[in-house]
N, C-alpha and C positions, 0 to 999 in steps of 0.2 A: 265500528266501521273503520277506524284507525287501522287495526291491528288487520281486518280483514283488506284491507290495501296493501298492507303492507304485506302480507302472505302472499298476498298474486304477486306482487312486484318480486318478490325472492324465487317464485317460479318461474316467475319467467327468465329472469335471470340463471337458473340453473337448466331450461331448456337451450338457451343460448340462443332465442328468439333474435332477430334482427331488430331494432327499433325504430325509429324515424329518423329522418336529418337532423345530424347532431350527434346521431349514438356512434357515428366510428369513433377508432382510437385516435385519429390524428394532432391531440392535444396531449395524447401520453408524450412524455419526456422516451428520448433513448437515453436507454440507461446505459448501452455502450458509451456513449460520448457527454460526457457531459461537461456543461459550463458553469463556474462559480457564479450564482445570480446574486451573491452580495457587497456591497462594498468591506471592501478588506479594514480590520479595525486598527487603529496603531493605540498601543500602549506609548509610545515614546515620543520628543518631538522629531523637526526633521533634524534639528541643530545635535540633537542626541543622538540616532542614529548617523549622523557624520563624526560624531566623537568618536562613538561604538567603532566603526570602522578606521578610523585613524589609527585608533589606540591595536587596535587586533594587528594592524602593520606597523606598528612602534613594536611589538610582543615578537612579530616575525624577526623587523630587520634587526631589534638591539639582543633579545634574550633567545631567537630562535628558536630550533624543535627540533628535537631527537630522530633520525632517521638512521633505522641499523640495516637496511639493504645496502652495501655498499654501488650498485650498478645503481640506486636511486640516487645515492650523493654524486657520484660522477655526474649525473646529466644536469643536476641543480648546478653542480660548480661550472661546467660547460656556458650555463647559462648566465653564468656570472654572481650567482648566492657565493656567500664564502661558508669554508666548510672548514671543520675542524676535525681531522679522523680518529686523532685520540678518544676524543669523547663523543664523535659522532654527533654531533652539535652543527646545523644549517643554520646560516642566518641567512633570510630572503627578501632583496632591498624592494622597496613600494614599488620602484618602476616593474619589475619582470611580474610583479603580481597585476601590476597595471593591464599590462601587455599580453595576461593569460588570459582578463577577465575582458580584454576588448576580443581576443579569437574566439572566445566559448562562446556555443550557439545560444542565441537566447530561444529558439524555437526546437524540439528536435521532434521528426518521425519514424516511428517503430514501425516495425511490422512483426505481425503476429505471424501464427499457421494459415489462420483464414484472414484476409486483407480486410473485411467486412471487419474486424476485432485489430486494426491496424490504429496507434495512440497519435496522438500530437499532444507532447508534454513541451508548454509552455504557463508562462504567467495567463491566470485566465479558465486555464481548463483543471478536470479536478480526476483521479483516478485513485481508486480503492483496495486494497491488496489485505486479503486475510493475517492471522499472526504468525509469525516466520521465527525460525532459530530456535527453538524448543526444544529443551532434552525429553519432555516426557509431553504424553498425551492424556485425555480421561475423557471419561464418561459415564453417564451413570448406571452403565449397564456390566462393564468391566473397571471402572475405578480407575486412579489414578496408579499409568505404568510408563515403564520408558519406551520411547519413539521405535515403530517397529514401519518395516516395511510396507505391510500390508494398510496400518494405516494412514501415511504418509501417501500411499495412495487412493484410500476412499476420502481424506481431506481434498485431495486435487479432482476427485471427481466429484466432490460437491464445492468448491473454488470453480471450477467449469460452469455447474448449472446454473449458476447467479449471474446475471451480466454486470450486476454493479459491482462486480470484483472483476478487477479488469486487468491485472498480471498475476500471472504466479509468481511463486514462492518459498522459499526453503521453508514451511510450514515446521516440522520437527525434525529432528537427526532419526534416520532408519537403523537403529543400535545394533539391528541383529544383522548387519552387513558390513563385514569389514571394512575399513577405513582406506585400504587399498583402489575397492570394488564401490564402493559406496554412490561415489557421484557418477558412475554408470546407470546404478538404478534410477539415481533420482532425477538424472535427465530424459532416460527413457520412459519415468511413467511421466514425466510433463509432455513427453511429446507424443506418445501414447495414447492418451487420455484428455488431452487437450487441444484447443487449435490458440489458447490466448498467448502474450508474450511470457516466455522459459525466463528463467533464472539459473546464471550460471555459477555453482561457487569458483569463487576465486583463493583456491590452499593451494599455490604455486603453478608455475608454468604446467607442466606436464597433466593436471588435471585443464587445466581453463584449456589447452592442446584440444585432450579429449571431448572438452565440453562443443568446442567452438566446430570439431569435424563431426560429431554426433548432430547438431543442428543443420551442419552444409548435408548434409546424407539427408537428414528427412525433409528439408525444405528444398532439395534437388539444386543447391546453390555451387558454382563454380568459387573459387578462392577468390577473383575478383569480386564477383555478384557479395560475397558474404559481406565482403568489407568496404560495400560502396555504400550498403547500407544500416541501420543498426537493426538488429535480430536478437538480441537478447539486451539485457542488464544483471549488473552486479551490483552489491552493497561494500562498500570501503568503511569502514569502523577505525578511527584514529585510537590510539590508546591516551585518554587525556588523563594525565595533563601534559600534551606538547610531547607526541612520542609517534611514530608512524611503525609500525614493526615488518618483518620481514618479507611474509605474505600479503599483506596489504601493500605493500609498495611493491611488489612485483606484479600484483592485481593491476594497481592501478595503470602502469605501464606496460600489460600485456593487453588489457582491455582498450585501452590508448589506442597503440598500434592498430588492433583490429577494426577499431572506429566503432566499438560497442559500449552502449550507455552504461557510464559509472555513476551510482550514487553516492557521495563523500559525503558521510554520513558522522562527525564526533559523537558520541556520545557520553554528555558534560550532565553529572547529575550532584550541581549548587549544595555544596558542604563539606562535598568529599571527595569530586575529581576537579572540580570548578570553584571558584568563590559562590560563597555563599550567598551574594545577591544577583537578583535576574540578569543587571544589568554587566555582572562582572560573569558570568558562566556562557551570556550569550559575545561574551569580548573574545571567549579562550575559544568556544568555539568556531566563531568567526577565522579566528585567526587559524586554526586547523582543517578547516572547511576551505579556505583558502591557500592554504599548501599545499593540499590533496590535487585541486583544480588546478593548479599552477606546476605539480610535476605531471600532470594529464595533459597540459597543453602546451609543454615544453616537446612533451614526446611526439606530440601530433596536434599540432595548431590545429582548431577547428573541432577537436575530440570532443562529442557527446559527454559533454558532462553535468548533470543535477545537482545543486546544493544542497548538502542537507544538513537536518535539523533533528537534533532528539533530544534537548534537555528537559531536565527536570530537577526534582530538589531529592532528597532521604529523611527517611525518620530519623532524629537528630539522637532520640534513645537509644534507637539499637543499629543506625547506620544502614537500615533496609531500604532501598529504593520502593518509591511512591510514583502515581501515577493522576490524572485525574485532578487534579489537586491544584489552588489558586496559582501558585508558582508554575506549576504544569502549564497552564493556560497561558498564562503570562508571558512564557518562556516560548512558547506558539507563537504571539500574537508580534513579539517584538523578533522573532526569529524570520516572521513574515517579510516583517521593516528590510529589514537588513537583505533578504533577497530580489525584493523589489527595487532598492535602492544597488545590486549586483546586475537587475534586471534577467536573473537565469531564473529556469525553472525550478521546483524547490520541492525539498521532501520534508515530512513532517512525521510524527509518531503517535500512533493511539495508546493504547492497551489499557491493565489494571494491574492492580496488586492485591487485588482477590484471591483469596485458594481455594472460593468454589466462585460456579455460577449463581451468586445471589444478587439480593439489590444492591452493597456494595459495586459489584463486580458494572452492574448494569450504569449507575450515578459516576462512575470514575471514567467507565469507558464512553458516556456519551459528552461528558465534560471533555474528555481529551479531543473527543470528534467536533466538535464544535468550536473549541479552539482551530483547529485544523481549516475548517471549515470556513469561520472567519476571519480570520488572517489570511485565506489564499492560499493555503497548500495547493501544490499540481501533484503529490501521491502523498497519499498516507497509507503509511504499513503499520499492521498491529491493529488495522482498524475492527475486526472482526474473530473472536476466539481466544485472543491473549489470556493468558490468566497467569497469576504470583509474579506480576512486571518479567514473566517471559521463560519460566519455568516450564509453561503449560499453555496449550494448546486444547478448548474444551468442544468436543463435536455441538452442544448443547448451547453453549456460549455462540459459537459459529451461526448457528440460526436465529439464534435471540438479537446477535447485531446485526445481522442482514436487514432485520426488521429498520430497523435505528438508519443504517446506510439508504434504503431505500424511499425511505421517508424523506430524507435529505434531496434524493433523486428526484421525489415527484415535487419537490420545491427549485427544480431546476425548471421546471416547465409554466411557460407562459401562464398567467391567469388572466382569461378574458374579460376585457370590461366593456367588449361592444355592447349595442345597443340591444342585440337578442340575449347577450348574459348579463344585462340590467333586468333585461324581464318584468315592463312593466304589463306587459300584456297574461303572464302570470300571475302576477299579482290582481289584477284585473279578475280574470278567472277564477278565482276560488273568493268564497263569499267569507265574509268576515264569520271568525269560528269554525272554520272548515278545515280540509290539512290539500297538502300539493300533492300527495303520492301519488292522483292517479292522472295528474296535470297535463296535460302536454307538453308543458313545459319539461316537467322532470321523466317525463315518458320518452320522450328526445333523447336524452341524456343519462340517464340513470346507469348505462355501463361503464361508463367512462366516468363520472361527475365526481367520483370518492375512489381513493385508494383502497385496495383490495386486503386486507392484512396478512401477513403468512403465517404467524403466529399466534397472534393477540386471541382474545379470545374476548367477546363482545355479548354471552347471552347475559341474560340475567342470573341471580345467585341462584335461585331454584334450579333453572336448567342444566346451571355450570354445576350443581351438588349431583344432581342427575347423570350427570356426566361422568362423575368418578373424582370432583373435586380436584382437576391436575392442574399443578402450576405450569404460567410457563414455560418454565426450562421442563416440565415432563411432558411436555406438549411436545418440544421439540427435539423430543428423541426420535416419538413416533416419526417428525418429519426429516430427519437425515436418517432413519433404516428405509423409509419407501422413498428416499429421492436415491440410497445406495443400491435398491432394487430395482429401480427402473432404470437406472443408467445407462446409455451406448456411449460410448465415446463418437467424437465425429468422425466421418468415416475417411477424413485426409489424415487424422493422426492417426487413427487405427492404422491404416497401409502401410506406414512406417516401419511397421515393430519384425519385419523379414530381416531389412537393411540395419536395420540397426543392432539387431543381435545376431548377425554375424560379425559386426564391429565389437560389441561388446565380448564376443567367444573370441576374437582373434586379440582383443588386447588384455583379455583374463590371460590367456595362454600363457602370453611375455608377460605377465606378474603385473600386472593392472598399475597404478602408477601410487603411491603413497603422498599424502596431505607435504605442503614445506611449511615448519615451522622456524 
């Protein structure tokens, strides 16, 4: 009788019957927005996380950091850092760092294509972004090959169908498109194919130019409008140890200007760009995480700017960056500390060092997600398809962490403990030895009451043999070929693609613009 309850209850579920009060969704979580429902955890004490920071502004003002933009050392020394041009060596005294991190917002508002996908990145709130920066991609249908155009576009169109991925992403490099031409394509198919927040790279003026009037064209923004508000982000990567390079410091100062969100992001990996204890890798980062925000808001007090966070530790054998890993977590947890204690919003780093989709790949990536998770990150990148700490980007992976990220989603939502979901009037109803399926209680309820799985697979082993025996990563090939097949893009980005390629035909014409290195 069990089993025969349970077979109505799955029909009726696949009719998509209405149920009684109680069966709407109004208890699902939006997965567009969501809020960190746990207390953030410190690895460190408070008295520690004030050394941490001291010490990171001991490292700025006595030993400083390498800055080889010369227009970046003129406006630190304008500001009163002392610079050295020989060696290119800033030192940047505590007050101007002071004075950067009382302007930077602690709250900022994006806007996306559609306002409805519009962020509030602060302490508090949490947002997801697939694996970004990849020279190559795979699958297991074509294998491991390098970043081509066409897939760097069906990744954004499955980054779109997810809501709990909630900006895009430089996902992989599109190899087969010049270098010249390159971030042409890859802002047009975000704006294309998407309505969530773009990603703009930052490899010199004259691209982030292009990128920022490719945006005012499809979002129909005046030059004021763009820059009253933020419209896009970029990622800023220090070179650690204590080095800022050319195109990164003109990033951060063109992005400035425009009032478009930067994320200064070091990335200190404990033994071989950082010290090799947590506590000394998240000291360097600190303190390059804080020069980055300090020439962002020399250039324009008030500049959108992110803190971030990506360390981790290497295999100490062969020097291979690790991912996943108790240091990984650690290096979250205390990276947490430190931006609570800045009070800005903060970024964090998932991935793996897998070179396939297996249970490695899955145990490393939800150990990183979880650090992230709690500590309080407000974006973690990487959180979804990383693979070889950043080699690869896996279609396969990409669905396997959706699973993982939205699990986390439906723990962002209230769990009731009124007086009708104590249910002692259920309990009541069903006789000792009997089951609830066809309850009232769970008849109420039963569309909403469980998370739905995308992937998982839940029958029994007979059924699952019957089935053809597929794991989950082959389960979820099936599910990005029919989510690549059903696709429309929305139809505000779609419009776009007239205005925008005749921008792109009129600036191929004049020789597209080349990366600054």
């Amino acid at each position: 009788m069990v089993d025969d309850a349970a077979r109505n209850l799955r029909r009726e579920r696949r009719r998509g019957r209405t149920g009684e009060a109680g069966s709407e969704t109004s208890l699902r979580p939006d997965y567009r927005s969501l809020k960190n429902p746990f207390l953030p955890q410190p690895i460190f004490s408070a008295d520690q996380v004030a050394a941490i920071h001291d010490t990171a502004l001991r490292v700025l003002e006595q030993l400083g950091a390498k800055v080889l933009l010369p227009e970046a050392r003129a406006i630190l020394a304008r500001a009163g850092a002392l610079v050295d041009e020989d060696s290119q060596m800033v030192r940047i005294g505590r007050d101007i760092v002071a004075a950067a991190l009382a302007s930077a917002p602690k709250s900022i508002r994006v806007h996306a294509g559609d306002r409805a996908r519009d962020l509030t990145l602060e302490l508090g709130s949490m947002a997801f972004l697939a694996g970004s920066g990849a020279p190559n991609v795979t699958d297991l249908e074509h294998g491991r090959r390098p970043g081509t155009l066409a897939a760097f576009e069906d990744l954004i169109r499955l980054v779109q169908h997810f809501d709990v991925l909630h900006m895009l992403g430089p996902c992989i490099e599109p190899q087969d498109i010049d270098n010249r031409f390159r971030h042409y394509a890859v802002n047009r198919a975000q704006l294309t194919l998407s309505d969530k927040l773009p990603f703009v790279f930052a490899r010199g003026t004259p691209q982030v130019e292009d990128g920022f009037e490719m945006l005012r064209l499809a979002r129909g923004l005046s030059e004021d409008e763009f820059r009253s508000g933020a419209h896009c982000y970029t990622v800023i990567n220090t070179n650690s140890p204590r080095q800022l390079d050319i195109p990164m410091a003109q990033g951060i100062i063109d992005f400035a200007k425009a009032g478009q969100v930067l994320i200064i992001t070091p990335f200190c990996l404990a033994g071989a760009m950082a010290p090799i204890t947590v506590a000394g890798a998240l000291t360097l980062q600190h303190a390059e995480a804080l020069a980055g925000l300090t020439l962002a808001q020399i250039v324009r007090p008030g500049a959108p700017v992110v803190y971030g966070s990506f360390s981790s530790n290497v295999d100490m054998k062969s020097g291979a960056p690790a991912f996943g890993t108790p240091e990984h977590v650690k290096a979250t947890l205390g990276a947490g500390q430190l931006a609570r204690f800045t009070g800005l919003p903060w970024r964090s780093g998932g991935g793996s060092a897998a070179n396939i989709s297996d249970a490695q790949a899955a145990h490393e990536t939800q150990f990183a997600l979880w650090g992230s998770v709690l500590a309080g990150a407000t974006v973690c990148i990487h959180a979804a398809g990383w693979l070889e700490g950043g080699l690869s980007v896996s279609f396969e992976k990409l669905i396997t962490d959706i699973e993982a990220l939205q699990t986390i989603a439906e723990l962002c939502a209230a769990t009731p403990g009124d007086e009708a979901a104590i249910g002692f009037e259920a309990i009541a109803e069903v006789q000792p030895g009997g089951h609830f399926f066809s309850a009232g209680h769970t008849m109420a309820r039963y569309r909403t009451a469980f998370y739905e799985p995308l992937v998982a697979d839940w029958s029994n082993f007979g059924n699952w043999t019957q089935a053809g025996s597929r794991t989950a990563t082959e389960r979820a090939t099936g599910i990005w070929k029919r989510l690549l097949a059903d696709f429309r893009p929305p139809a505000c980005a779609a419009a776009t693609s007239g205005v925008l390629d005749e921008f792109i035909a009129r600036r191929t014409e004049e020789g597209g613009a080349a990366p600054v290195s």
